[in-house]
N, C-alpha and C positions, 0 to 999 in steps of 0.2 A: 437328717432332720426328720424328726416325726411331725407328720402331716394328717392334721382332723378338721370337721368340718361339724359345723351348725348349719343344715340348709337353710334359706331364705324361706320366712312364712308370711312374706309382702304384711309386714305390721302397719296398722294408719289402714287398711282397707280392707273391709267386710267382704267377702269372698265363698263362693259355695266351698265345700268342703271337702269335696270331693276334686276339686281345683287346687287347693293347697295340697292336699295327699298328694298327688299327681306331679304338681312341683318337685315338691319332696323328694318323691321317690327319683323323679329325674336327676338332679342333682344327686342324691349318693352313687347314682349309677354312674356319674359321670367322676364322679370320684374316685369309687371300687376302681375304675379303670388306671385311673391315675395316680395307685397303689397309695391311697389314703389309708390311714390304719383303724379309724373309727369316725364313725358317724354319731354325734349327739342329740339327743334329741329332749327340748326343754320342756318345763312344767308350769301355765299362768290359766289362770280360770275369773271366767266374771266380769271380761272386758265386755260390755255390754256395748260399747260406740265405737268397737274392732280395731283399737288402736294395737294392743296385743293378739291379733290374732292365730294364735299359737295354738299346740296339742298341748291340754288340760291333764296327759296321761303320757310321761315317758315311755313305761313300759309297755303300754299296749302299743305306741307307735316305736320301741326298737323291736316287737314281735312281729311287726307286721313286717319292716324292713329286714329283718334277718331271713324270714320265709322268701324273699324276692329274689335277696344278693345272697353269694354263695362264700367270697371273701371276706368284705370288710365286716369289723367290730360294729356292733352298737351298744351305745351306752345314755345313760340317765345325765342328762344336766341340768337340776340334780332332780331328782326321787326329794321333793321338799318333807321330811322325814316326819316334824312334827303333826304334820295335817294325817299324813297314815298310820294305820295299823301296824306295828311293826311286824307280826307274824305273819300278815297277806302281804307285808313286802317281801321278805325272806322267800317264801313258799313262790311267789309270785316272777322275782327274778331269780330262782332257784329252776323254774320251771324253762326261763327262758334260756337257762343257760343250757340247760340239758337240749332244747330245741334247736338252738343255733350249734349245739356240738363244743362249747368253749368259747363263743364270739362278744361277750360280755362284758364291759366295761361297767360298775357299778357307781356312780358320781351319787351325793348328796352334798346336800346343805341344809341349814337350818331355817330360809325362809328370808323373805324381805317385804310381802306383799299382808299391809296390815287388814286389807278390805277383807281377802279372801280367808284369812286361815280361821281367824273365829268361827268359821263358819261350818266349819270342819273340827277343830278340838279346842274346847274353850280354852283349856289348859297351853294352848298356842300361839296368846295373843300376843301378838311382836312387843304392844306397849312393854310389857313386862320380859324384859330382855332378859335378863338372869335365869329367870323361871322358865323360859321356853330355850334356853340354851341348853340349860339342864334337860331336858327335854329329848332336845335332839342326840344328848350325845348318848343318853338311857336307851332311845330308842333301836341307835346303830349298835349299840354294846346287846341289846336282843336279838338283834339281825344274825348278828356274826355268831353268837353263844349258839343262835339256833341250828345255825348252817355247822355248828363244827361239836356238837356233842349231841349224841345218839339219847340221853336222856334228859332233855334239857329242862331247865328249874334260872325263875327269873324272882328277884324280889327286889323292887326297887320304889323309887318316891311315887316315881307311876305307874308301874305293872307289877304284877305278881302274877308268874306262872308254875302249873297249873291255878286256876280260882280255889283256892282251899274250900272244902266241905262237898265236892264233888266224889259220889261212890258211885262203880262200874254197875251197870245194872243188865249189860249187855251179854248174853249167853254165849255168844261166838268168842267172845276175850277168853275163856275158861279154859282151862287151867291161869289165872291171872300171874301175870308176868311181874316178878316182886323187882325189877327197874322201873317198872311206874307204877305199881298200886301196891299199899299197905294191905295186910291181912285181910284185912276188913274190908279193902276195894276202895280205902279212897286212893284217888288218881294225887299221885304224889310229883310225876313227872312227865313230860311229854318227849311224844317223835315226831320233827318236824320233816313233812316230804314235799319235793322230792330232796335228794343231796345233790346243792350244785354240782356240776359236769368239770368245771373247774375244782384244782385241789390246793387248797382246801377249801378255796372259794373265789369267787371273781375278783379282778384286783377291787379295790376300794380308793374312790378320789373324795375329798372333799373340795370345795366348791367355797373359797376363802380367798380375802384380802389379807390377813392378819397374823402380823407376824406368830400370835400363840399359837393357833391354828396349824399352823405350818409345822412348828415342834412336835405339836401334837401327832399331827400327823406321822412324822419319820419313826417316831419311836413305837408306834403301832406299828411299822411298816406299811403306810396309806401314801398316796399319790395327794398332791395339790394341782388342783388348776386355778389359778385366780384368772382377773379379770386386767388386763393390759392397765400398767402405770408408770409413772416415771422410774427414770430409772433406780433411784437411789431408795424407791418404794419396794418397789421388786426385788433389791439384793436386800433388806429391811428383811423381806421375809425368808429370803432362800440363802441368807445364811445361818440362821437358826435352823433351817431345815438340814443344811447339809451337816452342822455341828451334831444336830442330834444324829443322825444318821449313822456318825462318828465312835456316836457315844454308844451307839447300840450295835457296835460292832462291823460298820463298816467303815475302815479307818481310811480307804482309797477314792470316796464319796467326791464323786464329782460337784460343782457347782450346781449345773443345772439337771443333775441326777432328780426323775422324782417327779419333777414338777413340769405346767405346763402354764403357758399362758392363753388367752382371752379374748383375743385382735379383732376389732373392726377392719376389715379392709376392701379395699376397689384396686384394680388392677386396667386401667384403660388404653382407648388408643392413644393417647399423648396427655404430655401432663394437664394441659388445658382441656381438655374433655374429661378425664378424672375429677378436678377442681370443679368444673361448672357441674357432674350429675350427682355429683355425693354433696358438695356444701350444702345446698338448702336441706338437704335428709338430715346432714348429722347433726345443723343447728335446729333443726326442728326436735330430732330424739334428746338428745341433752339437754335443751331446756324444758321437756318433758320429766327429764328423768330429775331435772334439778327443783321440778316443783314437787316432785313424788316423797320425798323425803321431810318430815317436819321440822328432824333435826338438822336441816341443811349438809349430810355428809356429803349429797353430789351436789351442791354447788361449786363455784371453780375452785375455790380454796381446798376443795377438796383430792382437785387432781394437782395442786403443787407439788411437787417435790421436797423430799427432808430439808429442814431448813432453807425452802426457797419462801420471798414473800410475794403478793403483788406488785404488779409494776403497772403503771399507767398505760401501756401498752397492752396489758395483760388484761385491763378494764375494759379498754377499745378493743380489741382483738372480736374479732365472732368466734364460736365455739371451734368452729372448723378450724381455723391460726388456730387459738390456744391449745387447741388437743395434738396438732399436727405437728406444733415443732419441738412438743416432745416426746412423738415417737407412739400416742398411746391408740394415734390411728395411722394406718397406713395407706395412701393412698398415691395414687401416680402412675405414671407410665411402667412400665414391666422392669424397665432397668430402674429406675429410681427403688420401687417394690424389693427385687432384688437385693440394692444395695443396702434398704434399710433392716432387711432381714440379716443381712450378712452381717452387720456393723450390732446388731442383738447379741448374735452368734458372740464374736470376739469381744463383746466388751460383756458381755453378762453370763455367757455360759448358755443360751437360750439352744434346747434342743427340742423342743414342744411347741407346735403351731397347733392351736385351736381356731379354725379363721371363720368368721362370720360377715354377712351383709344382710341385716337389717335395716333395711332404711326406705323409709316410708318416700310413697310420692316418685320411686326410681322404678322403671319399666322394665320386668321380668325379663325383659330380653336382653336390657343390659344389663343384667344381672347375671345372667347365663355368659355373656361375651364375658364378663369381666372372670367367671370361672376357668370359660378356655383358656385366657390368655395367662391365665395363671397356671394351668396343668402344660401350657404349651411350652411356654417360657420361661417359667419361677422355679418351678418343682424342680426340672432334670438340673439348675442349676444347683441343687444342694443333695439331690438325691433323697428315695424316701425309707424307711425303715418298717413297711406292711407287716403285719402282725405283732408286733411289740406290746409288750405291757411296758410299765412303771421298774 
């Protein structure tokens, strides 16, 4: 099993910042040990009442953690693509890859947080979903064109590179180099530096629920991680993923080849102490996350499964029941843990843990306990797979 990790950034509490870093870094350390294969590190800005109290800047926080640790990956989850520059992304995790020597995992997505991105590229306002999809995928198609041609040239709804009508005026370029400048000196094409350290470039995940997404992905040759869902949600998406995968020439394509999942989980001293420090967290964050949405996609209808409907129970239920018994958190004593991973394993093809514990109102300390007993007891039971890509 490959084993990753989101550290905890204690969301729901305003915190110096230098206290979260610290966290942080704890936690990958204790990972790197526990031959994790990547460390994630997410992207939210503008929570002004520190419910999100996250880094605002993936790549500056997996530069800082690759300078620390000497083994594990770091990676973007995700590089929210349409708020950035594409060419200071490229250049930027081009730079970290040469830094870290290879340890690069590169995640995007398109974005979910409507407050922040306008704020950032008008052209990115979630309202208008099609236009900012289009968006993201322009902007990753510059990323990659930059990192993998020496003279690169972009022309699209929203960039064009070089800016046409731009002439060399600089005396050092002389004898001008006719790969980017026309006779005349205009600048016809560009060098983007550094060249990732990776070849031909860091893998690439996106950061998707959906089944298109997932296609998309294989036949690029890109990684998916989505976000933990029922089950019949999950194979929705990864077997278009492995079909195209198929189709593009890997006819041996595993199920769960590729892709990864998304997990909440706790790992406690017994199930009753599990159940009592995580429920209040998780019904507190999901009915956060279910007012977050105008279009109601995370209310609960939204974590049912294909063809499954409500049930009266399903209305009674608190968040913690309805998410738990189907599997889209995992919580409990070390063997229960275990066996709900194993039972992933066999029934869906699941070879990717991405595991996380955000959850507001839970004491750092048992947050850290619920790490060990998960490196102490979980992990040697599946074995880990330390430096893997996709």
């Amino acid at each position: 099993m490959r084993f990753d990790l989101i550290p905890n950034f204690s969301p729901g509490e305003t915190i110096a910042w230098d206290k979260s870093l610290h966290m942080m870094r704890e936690q990958t350390g204790l990972a790197e040990q526990a031959g994790f294969t990547t460390a994630w590190f997410t992207e939210h800005h503008f929570a002004h009442n520190g419910y999100m109290n996250a880094p605002p800047n993936p790549i500056q926080m997996c530069t800082h953690m690759a300078a620390r640790f000497d083994r594990i990956r770091v990676g973007t989850c995700p590089v929210v693509l349409p708020d950035w520059h594409p060419l200071r992304v490229a250049e930027d995790i081009a730079m970290l890859d040469n830094m870290s020597l290879g340890r690069v995992d590169f995640g995007v997505a398109k974005g979910i947080n409507e407050r922040a991105t306008v704020q950032f590229n008008i052209n990115a306002d979630r309202r208008d979903n099609d236009k900012v999809m289009r968006l993201y995928l322009e902007s990753l198609e510059v990323v990659l064109k930059a990192w993998t041609n020496e003279a690169f040239t972009h022309q699209g709804e929203f960039y064009q590179f070089p800016v046409p009508g731009w002439k060399e005026t600089n005396r050092f370029f002389e004898p001008l180099d006719p790969r980017y400048h026309t006779g005349d000196g205009e600048y016809k094409a560009m060098y983007v530096h550094p060249r990732p350290y990776q070849q031909p470039h860091p893998p690439v995940w996106l950061m998707s629920n959906a089944p298109t997404v997932h296609r998309l992905a294989a036949l690029q040759g890109q990684g998916v991680i989505s976000m933990a869902s029922a089950p019949g949600r999950t194979l929705a998406c990864w077997e278009p993923y492995r079909a195209a995968l198929s189709e593009a020439g890997d006819k041996n394509a595993g199920l769960g080849q590729g892709v990864g999942v998304c997990t909440a989980f706790y790992v406690g001293e017994s199930m009753e102490e599990a159940e009592n420090t995580v429920r209040p967290a998780i019904n507190a964050y999901y009915e956060f996350l279910g007012g977050s949405r105008p279009a109601g996609e995370w209310t609960r209808r939204g974590y049912l499964d294909l063809d499954e409907q409500m049930s009266t129970v399903d209305e009674q239920d608190d968040w913690f029941d309805f998410l738990n018994k189907r599997g889209i958190i995992v919580v409990g004593s070390a063997d229960y843990v275990i066996e709900r991973f194993s039972q992933k394993q066999e029934s869906i093809g699941l070879e990717h843990l991405v595991l996380m514990q955000q959850y507001t109102g839970v004491p750092y300390a048992k947050i850290l306990a619920s790490w060990d007993r998960l490196f102490e007891h979980v992990v040697p039971q599946f074995g880990t797979v330390a430096g893997s890509k996709h």
